[in-house]
Each structure stands twice: as structure tokens, then as C-alpha cells.
C-alpha positions as CSV (number, residue, x, y, z in Angstrom):
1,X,0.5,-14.1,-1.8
2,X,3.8,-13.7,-1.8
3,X,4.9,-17.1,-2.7
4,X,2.1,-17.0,-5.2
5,X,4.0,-13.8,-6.8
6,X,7.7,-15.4,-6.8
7,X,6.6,-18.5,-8.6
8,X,4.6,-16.2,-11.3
9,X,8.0,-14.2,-12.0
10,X,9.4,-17.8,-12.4
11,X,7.1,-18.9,-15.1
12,X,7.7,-15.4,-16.7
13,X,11.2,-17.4,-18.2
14,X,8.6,-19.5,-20.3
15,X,8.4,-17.7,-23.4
16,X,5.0,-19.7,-23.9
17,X,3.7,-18.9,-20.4
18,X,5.0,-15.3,-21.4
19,X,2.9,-15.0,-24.5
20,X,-0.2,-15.9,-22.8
21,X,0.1,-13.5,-20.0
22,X,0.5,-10.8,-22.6
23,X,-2.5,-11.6,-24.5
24,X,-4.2,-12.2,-21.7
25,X,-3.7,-7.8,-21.3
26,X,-5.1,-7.7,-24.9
27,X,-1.8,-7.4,-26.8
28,X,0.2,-9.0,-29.1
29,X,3.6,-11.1,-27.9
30,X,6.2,-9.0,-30.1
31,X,9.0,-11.6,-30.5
32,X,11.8,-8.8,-32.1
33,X,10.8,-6.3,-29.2
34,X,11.5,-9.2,-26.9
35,X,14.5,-9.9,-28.5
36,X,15.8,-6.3,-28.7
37,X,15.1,-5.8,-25.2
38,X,17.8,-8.4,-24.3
39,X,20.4,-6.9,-27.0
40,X,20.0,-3.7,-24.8
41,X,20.6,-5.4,-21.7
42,X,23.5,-6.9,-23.0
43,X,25.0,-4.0,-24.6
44,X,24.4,-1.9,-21.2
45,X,26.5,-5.0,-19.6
46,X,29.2,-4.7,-22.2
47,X,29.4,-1.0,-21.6
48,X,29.8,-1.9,-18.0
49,X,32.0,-4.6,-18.7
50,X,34.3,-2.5,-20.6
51,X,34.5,0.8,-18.1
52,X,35.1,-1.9,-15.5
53,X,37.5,-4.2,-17.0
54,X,35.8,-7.1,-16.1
55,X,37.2,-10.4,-17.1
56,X,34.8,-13.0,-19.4
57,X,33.6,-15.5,-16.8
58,X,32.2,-12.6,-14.6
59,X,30.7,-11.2,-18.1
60,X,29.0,-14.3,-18.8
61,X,27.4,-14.5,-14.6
62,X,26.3,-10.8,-14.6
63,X,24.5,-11.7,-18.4
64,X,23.1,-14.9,-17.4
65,X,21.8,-13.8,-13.9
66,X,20.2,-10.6,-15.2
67,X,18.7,-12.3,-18.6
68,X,16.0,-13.5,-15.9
69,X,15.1,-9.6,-15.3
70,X,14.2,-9.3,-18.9
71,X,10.8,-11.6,-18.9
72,X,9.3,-9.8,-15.6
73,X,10.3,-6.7,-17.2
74,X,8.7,-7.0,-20.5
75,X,5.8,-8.6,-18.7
76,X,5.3,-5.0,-16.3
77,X,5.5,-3.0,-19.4
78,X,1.9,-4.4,-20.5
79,X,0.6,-4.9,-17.2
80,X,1.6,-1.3,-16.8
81,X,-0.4,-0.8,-20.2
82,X,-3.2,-2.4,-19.0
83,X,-3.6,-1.4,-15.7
84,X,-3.8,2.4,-17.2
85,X,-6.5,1.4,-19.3
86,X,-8.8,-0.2,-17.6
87,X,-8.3,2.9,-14.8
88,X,-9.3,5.0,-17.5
89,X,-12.3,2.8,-18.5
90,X,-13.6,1.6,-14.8
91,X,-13.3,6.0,-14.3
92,X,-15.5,6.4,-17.1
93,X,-17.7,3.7,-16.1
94,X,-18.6,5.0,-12.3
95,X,-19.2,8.3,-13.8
96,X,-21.6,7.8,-16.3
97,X,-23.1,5.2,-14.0
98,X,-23.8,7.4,-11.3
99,X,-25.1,10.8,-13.6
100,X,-27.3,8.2,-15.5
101,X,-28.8,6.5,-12.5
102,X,-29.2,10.2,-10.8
103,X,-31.6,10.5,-14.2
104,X,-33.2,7.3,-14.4
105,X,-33.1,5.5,-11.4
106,X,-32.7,2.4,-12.8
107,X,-30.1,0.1,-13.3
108,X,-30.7,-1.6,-16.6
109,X,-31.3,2.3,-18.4
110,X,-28.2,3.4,-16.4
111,X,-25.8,0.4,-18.1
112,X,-27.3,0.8,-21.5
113,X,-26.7,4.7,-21.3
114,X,-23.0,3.8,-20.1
115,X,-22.6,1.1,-22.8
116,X,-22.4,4.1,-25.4
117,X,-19.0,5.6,-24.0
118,X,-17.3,2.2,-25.0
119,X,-16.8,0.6,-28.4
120,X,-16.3,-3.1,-29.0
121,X,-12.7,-4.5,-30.0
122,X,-11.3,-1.7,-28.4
123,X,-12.3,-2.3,-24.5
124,X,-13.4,-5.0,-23.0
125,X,-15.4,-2.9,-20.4
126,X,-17.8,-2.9,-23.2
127,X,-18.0,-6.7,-23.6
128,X,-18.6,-6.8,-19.5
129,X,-21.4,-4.0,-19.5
130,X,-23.2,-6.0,-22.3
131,X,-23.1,-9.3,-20.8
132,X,-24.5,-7.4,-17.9
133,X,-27.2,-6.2,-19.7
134,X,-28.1,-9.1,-21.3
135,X,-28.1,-10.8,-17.7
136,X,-30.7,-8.3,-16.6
137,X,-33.1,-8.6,-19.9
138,X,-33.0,-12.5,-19.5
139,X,-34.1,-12.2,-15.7
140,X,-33.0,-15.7,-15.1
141,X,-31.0,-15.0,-11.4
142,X,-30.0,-17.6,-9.3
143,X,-30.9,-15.1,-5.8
144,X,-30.5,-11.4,-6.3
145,X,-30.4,-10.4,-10.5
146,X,-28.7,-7.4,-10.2
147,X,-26.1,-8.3,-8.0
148,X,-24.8,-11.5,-10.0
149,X,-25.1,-8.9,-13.4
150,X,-23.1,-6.1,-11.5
151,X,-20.7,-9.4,-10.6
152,X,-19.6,-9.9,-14.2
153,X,-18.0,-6.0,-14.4
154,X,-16.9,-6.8,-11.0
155,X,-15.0,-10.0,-12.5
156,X,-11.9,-7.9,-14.1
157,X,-12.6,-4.3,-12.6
158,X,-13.5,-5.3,-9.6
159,X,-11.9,-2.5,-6.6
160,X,-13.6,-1.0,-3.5
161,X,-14.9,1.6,-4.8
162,X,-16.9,-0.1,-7.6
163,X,-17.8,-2.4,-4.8
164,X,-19.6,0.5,-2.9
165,X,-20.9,2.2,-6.3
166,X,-22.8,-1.4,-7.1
167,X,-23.9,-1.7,-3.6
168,X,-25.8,1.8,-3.4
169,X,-27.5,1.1,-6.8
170,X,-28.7,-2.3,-5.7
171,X,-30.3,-0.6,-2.2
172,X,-31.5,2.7,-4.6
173,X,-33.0,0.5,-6.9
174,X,-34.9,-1.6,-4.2
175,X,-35.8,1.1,-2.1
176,X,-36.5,3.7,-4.4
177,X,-36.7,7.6,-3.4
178,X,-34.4,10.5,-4.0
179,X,-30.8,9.5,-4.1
180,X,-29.2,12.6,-5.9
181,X,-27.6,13.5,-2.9
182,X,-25.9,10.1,-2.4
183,X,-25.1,9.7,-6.3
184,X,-23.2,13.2,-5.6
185,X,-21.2,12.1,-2.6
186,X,-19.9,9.1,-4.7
187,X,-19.2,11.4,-7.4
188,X,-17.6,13.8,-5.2
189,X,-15.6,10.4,-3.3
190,X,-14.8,9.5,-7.4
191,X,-12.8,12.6,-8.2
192,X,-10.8,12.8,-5.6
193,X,-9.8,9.3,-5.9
194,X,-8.9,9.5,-9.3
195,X,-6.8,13.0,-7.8
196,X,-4.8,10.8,-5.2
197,X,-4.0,8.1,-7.7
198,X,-2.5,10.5,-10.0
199,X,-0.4,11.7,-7.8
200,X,0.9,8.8,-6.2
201,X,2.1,7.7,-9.6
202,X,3.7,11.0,-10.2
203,X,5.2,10.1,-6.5
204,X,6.3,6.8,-7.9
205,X,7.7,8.2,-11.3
206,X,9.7,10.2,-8.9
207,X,11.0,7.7,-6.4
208,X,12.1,5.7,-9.7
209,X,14.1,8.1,-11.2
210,X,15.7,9.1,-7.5
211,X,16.6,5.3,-7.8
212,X,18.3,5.9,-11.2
213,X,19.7,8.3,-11.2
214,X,21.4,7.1,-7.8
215,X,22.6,3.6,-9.4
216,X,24.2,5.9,-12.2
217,X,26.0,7.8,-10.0
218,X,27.3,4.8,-8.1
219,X,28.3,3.1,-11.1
220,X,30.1,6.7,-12.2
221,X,32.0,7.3,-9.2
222,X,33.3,3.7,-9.1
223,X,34.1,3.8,-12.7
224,X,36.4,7.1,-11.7
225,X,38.1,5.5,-8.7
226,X,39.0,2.2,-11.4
227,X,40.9,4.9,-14.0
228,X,42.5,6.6,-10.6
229,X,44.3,3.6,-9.8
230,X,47.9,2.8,-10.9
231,X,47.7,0.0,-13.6
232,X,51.0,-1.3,-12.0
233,X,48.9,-2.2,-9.4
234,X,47.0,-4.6,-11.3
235,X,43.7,-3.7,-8.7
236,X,41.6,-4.7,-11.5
237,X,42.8,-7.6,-12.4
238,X,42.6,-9.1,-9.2
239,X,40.0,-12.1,-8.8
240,X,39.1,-10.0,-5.4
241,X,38.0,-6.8,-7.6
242,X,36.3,-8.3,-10.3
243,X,34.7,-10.6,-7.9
244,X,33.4,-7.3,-5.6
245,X,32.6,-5.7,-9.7
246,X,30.7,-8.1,-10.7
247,X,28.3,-8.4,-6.9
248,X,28.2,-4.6,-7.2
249,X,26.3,-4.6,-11.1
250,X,24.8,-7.6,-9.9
251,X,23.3,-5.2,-6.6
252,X,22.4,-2.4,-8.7
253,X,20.3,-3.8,-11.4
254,X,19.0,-6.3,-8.8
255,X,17.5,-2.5,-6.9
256,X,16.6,-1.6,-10.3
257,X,14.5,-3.9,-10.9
258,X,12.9,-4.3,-7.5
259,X,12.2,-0.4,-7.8
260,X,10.2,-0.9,-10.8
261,X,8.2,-4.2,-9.3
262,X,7.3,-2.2,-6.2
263,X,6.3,0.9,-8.1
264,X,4.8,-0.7,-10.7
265,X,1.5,1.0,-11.6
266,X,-1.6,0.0,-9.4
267,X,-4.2,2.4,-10.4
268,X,-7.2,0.2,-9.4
269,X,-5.6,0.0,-5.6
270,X,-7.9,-3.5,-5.6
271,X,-5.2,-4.6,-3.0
272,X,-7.3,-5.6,0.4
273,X,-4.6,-5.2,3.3
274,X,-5.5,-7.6,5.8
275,X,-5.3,-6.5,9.4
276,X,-2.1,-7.7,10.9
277,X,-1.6,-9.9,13.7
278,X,1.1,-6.7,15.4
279,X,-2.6,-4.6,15.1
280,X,-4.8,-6.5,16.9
281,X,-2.2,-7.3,19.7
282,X,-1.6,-3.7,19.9
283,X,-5.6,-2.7,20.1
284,X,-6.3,-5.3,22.5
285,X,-3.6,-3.8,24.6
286,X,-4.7,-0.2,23.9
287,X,-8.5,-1.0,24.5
288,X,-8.7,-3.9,27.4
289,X,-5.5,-3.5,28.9
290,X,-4.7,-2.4,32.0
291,X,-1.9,0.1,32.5
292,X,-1.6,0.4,35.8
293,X,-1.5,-3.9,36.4
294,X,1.5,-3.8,34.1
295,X,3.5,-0.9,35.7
296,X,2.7,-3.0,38.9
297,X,4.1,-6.2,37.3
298,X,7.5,-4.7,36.5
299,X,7.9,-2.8,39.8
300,X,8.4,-6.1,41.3
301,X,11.7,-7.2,39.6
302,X,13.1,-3.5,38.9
303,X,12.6,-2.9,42.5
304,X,14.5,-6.0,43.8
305,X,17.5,-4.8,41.3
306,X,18.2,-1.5,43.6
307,X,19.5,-2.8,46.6
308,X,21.7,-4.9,44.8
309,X,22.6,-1.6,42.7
310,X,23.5,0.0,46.1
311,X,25.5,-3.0,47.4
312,X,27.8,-2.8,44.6
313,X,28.0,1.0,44.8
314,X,29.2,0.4,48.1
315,X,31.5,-2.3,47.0
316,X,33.3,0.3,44.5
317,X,31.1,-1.3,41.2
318,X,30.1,1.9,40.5
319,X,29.7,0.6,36.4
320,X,27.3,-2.6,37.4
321,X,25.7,-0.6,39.6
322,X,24.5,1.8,37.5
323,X,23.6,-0.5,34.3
324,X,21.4,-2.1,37.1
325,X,19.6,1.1,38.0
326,X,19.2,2.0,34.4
327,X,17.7,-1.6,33.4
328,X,15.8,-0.9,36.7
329,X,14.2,2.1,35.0
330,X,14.0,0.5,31.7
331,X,11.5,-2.0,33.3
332,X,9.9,0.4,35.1
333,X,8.8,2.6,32.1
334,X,8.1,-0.4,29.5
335,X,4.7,-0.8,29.9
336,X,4.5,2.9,29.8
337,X,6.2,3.0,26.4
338,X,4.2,-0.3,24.8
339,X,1.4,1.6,25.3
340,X,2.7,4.5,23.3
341,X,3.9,2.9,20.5
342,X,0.5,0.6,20.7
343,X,-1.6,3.9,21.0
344,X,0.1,5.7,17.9
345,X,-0.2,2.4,15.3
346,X,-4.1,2.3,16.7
347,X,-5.0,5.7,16.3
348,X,-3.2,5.4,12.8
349,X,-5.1,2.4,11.6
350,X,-8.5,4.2,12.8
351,X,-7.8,7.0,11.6
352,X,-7.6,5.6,7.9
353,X,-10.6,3.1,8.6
354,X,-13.3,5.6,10.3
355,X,-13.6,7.7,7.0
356,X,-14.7,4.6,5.0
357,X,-17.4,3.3,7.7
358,X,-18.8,7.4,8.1
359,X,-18.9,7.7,4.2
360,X,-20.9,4.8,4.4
361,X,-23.2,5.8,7.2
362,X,-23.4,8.6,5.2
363,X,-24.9,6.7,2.3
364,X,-27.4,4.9,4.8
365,X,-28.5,7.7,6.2
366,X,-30.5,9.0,3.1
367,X,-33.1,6.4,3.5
368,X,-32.7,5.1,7.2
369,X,-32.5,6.5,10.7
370,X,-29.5,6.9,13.1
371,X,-29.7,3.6,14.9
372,X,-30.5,1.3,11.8
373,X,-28.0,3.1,9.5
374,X,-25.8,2.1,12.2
375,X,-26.3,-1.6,12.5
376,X,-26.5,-2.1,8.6
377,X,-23.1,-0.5,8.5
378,X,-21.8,-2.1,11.3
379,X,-21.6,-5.3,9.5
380,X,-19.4,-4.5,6.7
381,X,-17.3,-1.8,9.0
382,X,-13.3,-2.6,9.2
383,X,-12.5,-4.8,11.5
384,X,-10.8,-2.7,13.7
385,X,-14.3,-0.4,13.9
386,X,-16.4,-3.5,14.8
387,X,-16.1,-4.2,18.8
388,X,-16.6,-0.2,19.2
389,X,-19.7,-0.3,17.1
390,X,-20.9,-3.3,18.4
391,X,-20.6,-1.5,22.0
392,X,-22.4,1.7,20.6
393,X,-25.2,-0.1,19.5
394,X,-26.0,-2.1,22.8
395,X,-25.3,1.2,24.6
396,X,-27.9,2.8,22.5
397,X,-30.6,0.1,22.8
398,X,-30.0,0.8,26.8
399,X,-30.0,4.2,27.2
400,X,-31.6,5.9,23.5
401,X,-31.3,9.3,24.7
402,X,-28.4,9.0,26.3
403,X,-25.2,11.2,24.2
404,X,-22.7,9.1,26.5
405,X,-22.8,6.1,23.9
406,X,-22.1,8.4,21.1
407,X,-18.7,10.0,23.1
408,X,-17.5,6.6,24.1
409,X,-16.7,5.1,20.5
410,X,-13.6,5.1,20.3
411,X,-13.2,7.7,23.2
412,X,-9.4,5.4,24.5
413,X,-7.9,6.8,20.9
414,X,-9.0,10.4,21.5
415,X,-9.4,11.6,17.7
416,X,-11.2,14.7,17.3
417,X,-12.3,14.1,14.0
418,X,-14.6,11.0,15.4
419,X,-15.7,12.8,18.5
420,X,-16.8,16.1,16.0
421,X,-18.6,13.1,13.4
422,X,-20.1,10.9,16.4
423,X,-21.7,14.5,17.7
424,X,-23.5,14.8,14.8
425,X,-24.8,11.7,14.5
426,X,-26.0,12.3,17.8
427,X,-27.5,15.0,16.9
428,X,-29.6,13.2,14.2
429,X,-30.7,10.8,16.1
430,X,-31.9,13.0,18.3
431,X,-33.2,15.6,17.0
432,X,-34.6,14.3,14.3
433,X,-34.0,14.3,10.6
434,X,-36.3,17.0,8.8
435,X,-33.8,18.7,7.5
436,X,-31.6,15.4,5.8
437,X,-29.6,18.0,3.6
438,X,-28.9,20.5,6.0
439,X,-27.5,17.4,8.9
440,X,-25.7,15.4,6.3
441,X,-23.8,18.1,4.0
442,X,-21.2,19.1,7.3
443,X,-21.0,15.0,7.6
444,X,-20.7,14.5,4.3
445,X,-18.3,17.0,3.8
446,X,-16.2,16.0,6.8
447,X,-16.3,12.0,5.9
448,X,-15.1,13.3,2.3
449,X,-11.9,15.1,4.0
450,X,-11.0,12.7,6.1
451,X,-11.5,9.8,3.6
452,X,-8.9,11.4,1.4
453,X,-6.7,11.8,4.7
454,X,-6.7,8.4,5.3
455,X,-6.0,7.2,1.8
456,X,-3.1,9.6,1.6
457,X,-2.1,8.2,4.8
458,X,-2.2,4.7,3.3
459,X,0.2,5.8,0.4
460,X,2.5,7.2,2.7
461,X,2.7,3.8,4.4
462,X,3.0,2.5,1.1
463,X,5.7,4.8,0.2
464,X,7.5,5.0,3.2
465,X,8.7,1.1,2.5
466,X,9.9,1.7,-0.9
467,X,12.1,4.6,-0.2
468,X,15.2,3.3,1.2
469,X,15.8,1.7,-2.0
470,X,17.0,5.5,-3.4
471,X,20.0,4.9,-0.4
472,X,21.0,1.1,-1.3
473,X,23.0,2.5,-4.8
474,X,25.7,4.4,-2.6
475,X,26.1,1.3,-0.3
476,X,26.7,-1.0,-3.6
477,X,29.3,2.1,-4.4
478,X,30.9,2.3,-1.2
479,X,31.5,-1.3,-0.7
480,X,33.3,-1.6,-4.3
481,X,35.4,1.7,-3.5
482,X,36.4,0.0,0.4
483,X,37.2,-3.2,-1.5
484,X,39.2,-2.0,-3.9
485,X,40.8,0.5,-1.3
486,X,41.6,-2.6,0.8
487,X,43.7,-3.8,-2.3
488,X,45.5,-0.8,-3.0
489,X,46.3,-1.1,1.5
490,X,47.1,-4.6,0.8
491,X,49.2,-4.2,-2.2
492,X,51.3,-1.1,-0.5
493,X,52.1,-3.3,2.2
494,X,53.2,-6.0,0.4
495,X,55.6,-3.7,-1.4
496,X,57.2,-2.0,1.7
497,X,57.5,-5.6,3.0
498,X,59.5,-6.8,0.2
499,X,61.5,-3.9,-0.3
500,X,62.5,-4.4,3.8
């Protein structure tokens, strides 16, 4: 993906391969805002250039690197553009979707209702929602009709949450029955989507002008210390400064730019985060390792490290002997720690996975029982939720009345929120479901919460990756002030020498 993204930014220096990309978002390739977007990057340079007294050669690097910021740049502006939009529209779409079908029930009366909202020309939502339609009236599927017509709004708008929205319509409208309580929780799991989105762009917009406002100030305080200096000195004109002048723009517009690539806007959050290798390694060792073994393992070595400790303690190596105890200790408390660090990443990953599977279950449960909500669930759970729920269903089909299944999921990661939700499925299954309203509004309401906990959770992770970039301005600043400082030393010395 990664690669796929570097060679993309590469073929954003084609001014052909650039004005496809932009009318691929629907708009048109402005050739004078192009152009005046690289007379302002130029004229910021030569401001730069000036405050800094930078010599023509290093003029002519700084412009020629940084030209290859513009394309990317002018690119994220409409991708920005477009990725608003069709958040807006795809919004629009799941709401009208889900208070139509709430009235119809049917999936061809809810699209045509939802068709109205958008006009042609202006959104291409409304070209997808129509080709949908038509799909539907012609009837001619390959295997399942409404899924391949649901497929073609999928095509461009495609995220989870549309995903899950299709999926209910699909079962609703094969199964039939009173789904008004579902249509709500996905109206309900809708808004506060569109709530967190917001404001983790308002959390981006903030982190972005932290960033600039830092390279400002970096370039400000290093413009001072250039006018503090004697011009006697001739720090500035040294091939050393300007060199150090030219890496330190260079550095700052470089973390510019990478701030606005990271933060650019990702309102559809269509990204699928593949669970890492570090995560399974870590559950494995959580779940199916043995503690005690390991601890056993390690108290083999650390042990054959004291007496050697105490020999040279005895010798008058009091230093050796005590880094030998502490590695002794080290060793001893490893597996101790592992399984710590291994516990905390778990419990973090299940704890932002386990909403989505219960909101789910939640959905199932409206037309199935306990135990078959749970298996058609279990095949599309997260990964890390599969073994455990695999487990819960063979302990069910051995003991059905039996609550010990239930406590078990999960039970190594101790998370009340799953024990309070696993409790109440419990509860349904055994008690029975007469009053389906009354069981599933506390689950409901509880899968809701901690679905938004977990998503938040994710953007924090998100986040927390992006943030040192507010620091890296000052270390840009720092290392042009120490090099410059090292001059001044340098020419000082030089002076006292010759004078001598």
C-alpha cells in the first residue's frame, strides 16, 4: 500500500496524469491556479531566501526540490473537495435509506424514495442509486439481485458502515418482519459516526495549525539569531551555514507537507487495518501461553549468574557483580513484563473490536435466537473475536444451560464491559426472548457506547502517530542555531589564535 502510494505522488509530476486525477473528483484542471500555486511557493522561498541570505545555487536546490510538493498538494486540495462531498452525500444516503425502508420495507421503494434527495450533474451518488434501480427493475442477477445492485453504490462509496446498512436490508428484505428497531440502532450508530468524524477533523485542523505555526516560529527565531550575528563574521556567508540553511527550509516544508498528507481528510474512514503480525504474536501469548513455563525458563540462566555475582563480590568486583545481579533480575521478571505489555495491546485491540461484533449480534437478534445469532455473526466477527467465539459456540452445544461458556469469552482479558454484554446474552438465551425490546434496548444501548469508545480509541491511535510532527520544527531550529553557534566558536578561535 505503501509503495502503491509513493509511486502515485510520483506520477502526480505528470501534468497529464495530474489532470486526470482531478477530473476523475469531478473538477476541472485549472492550469493558472496551478501555475499561481507555484509563484507562491516561489515567492515564500524568496522571502526565505532573502531573511536568510542564502546564496543562488542553494536558491535554485530548495525551488527545485520543493516544486515536487506542489502537484501532491494541488492534487489533496480536490481530493480534500471530494472526499467532503461524497461524506455529505453517502450521510444523506444511509439516512433516507434507513427512514424509508422503516416505511416500506422494501428495497427498490426505499432507493427510489432516496433518489429524490440527489440531482443529476451535480452528484454522482445520483447516477449510482439509478443504475441501482434500474438493476433491480431488469431483475437479470447473476446470484443474489440485490446484493450485486447495492454493489454498484458500494463501487465509489463503499465504507463499513454502508457495508452493514446493505447487509441488514438484504436479510430484512428476505426475512421480512418488524425491523424498526434495528433501522433505529443504525440510525442511532449513523449519528454518532458522522459526530466522531467531525471532530477528528476539527482534531486534525488543529494538529495542522500546531504544525504551522511551530515551523513559523522556527523559521522566526533562526531568522533573529542571523541579524544577531556580527557581519564581520561572515557566518552567513559560509558554505557551512547556507548549507545547514538550506537542509533546515528543506526540513520544514518537508514536515509541512507530510502534516497535510497524514491529515488529509478521510471522512469515509474506508481504511480496513489489517491485524498485525506484533497482535497475533502477543494474543497467542496472552491466550495459550504459559506464564509460569517461561518464569521457569529464565530462572535457569539468571540463577547460574548469582554465584558468579558473589565470587566477584568477594573478589572486590563489586561493579560486575552487581550489573550481574541486576541482569539476573532483568531475566527473572521478563516473561512477567511480556505479558504485560502483551495483555495491554490485547485488551486494546478487543476492546475496539467487541463493539462491532455485539452491534451486530444486536442486529441478529431481532429475527434469531441466542445461539444462531451467534454463529451467523461469528463468521464475519474480527479476527481477533473468532477463536473465542468459536470456543463459545462448542461450549454451548455441550453444556446449553450452562452460564460458564458465556463468562469464559474472553474471561484472560478481564473487561467488564464484555463480561456485563456476555451476561445478557445469557440471559436471553435463557430465559427467553418475549420481551425482545425490553432484553435488547440495555444491549443495544451498551454496544452503541462502547462502539463509539472504540472508534475514538482508534483515532487516538491514529492521532497519537501524527503528533510528534508539532515537535520536529524546533529540532530543524535548534540544529541551524547549534550550527551556526559552532561557527561563531569556530571563528573566535581562529581569531585568538591568530592574534597569539
Amino acid at each position: 500500500m505503501k509503495r502503491r502510494k509513493k509511486r502515485e505522488r510520483l506520477r502526480y509530476l505528470s501534468p497529464g496524469y495530474l489532470r486526470r486525477e482531478i477530473q476523475g473528483f469531478g473538477y476541472h484542471f485549472s492550469l493558472r491556479r496551478y501555475a499561481g500555486c507555484f509563484l507562491g511557493l516561489y515567492g515564500f522561498v524568496a522571502c526565505l531566501s532573502y531573511v536568510f541570505r542564502l546564496k543562488l545555487p542553494f536558491i535554485l536546490v530548495i525551488c527545485g526540490i520543493t516544486a515536487c510538493f506542489v502537484p501532491g498538494m494541488f492534487a489533496m486540495v480536490y481530493r480534500s473537495q471530494y472526499e467532503t462531498k461524497r461524506f455529505e452525500d453517502i450521510t444523506a444516503y444511509m439516512e433516507q435509506m434507513l427512514y424509508s425502508f422503516k416505511r416500506h420495507a422494501k428495497i427498490l421503494n426505499s432507493l427510489e424514495d432516496t433518489l429524490v434527495l440527489f440531482e443529476k450533474g451535480e452528484s454522482r451518488l445520483y447516477d449510482a442509486v439509478l443504475e441501482a434501480i434500474t438493476y433491480i427493475q431488469n431483475g437479470t442477477a447473476q446470484s443474489n439481485l440485490y446484493r450485486e445492485a447495492f454493489s454498484i453504490v458500494e463501487k465509489e462509496y463503499g465504507c463499513p458502515r454502508l457495508y452493514k446498512i446493505h447487509d441488514f436490508f438484504i436479510e430484512a428484505e428476505a426475512v421480512g418482519g418488524d425491523f424498526a428497531m434495528s433501522a433505529d440502532i443504525l440510525l442511532k450508530d449513523r449519528r454518532l459516526w458522522i459526530d466522531r468524524v467531525y471532530e477528528l477533523q476539527r482534531e486534525k485542523k488543529n494538529i495542522k495549525a500546531k504544525i504551522t505555526i511551530g515551523i513559523i516560529l522556527s523559521f522566526l527565531v533562526c531568522g533573529m539569531t542571523v541579524y544577531m550575528l556580527p557581519e564581520e563574521f561572515g557566518i552567513t556567508k559560509n558554505v557551512v551555514s547556507q548549507a545547514v540553511t538550506m537542509v533546515t527550509i528543506l526540513l520544514n516544508l518537508l514536515i509541512w507537507y507530510a502534516a497535510q498528507v497524514k491529515l488529509s481528510a478521510d471522512f469515509m474512514q474506508c481504511k480496513d487495518v489489517p491485524e498485525s503480525k506484533d497482535v497475533k504474536r502477543q494474543y497467542n501469548y496472552v491466550m495459550h501461553g504459559d506464564l509460569n513455563k517461561e518464569t521457569g525458563k529464565m530462572c535457569i540462566p539468571a540463577v547460574l549468574f548469582v554465584p558468579l555475582a558473589v565470587l566477584l563480590g568477594k573478589k572486590g568486583s563489586l561493579a560486575p557483580a552487581g550489573l550481574l545481579l541486576i541482569f539476573s533480575v532483568i531475566l527473572i521478571t521478563q516473561p512477567r513484563r511480556r505479558y504485560k505489555v502483551s495483555m495491554k495491546h490485547v485488551a486494546r485491540e478487543v476492546e475496539k473490536a467487541f463493539p462491532d461484533w455485539l452491534l451486530s449480534m444486536s442486529l441478529h437478534l431481532q429475527t434469531d435466537n441466542v445461539h444462531v445469532s451467534l454463529t451467523k455473526s461469528a463468521a464475519y466477527a474480527p479476527e481477533i473475536l473468532r477463536e473465542e467465539l468459536t470456543l463459545l459456540l462448542e461450549g454451548i452445544e455441550d453444556t446449553p444451560d450452562a452460564v460458564r461458556p458465556y463468562l469464559s469469552f474472553m474471561d484472560k482479558v478481564k473487561l467488564p464491559d464484555i463480561t456485563s454484554a456476555m451476561k445478557v446474552l445469557y440471559s436471553m438465551a435463557e430465559f427467553g426472548m418475549a420481551d425482545v425490546g425490553g432484553q435488547l434496548g440495555p444491549l443495544v444501548e451498551r454496544s452503541l457506547v462502547m462502539t463509539d469508545k472504540a472508534e475514538r480509541l482508534k483515532a487516538e491511535d491514529h492521532l497519537a502517530g501524527i503528533s510528534f510532527l508539532v515537535l520536529l520544527p524546533m529540532v530543524t531550529g535548534v540544529i541551524k542555531m547549534l550550527a551556526d553557534l559552532g561557527l561563531v566558536m569556530a571563528y573566535i578561535l581562529s581569531a585568538v589564535a591568530n592574534i597569539t
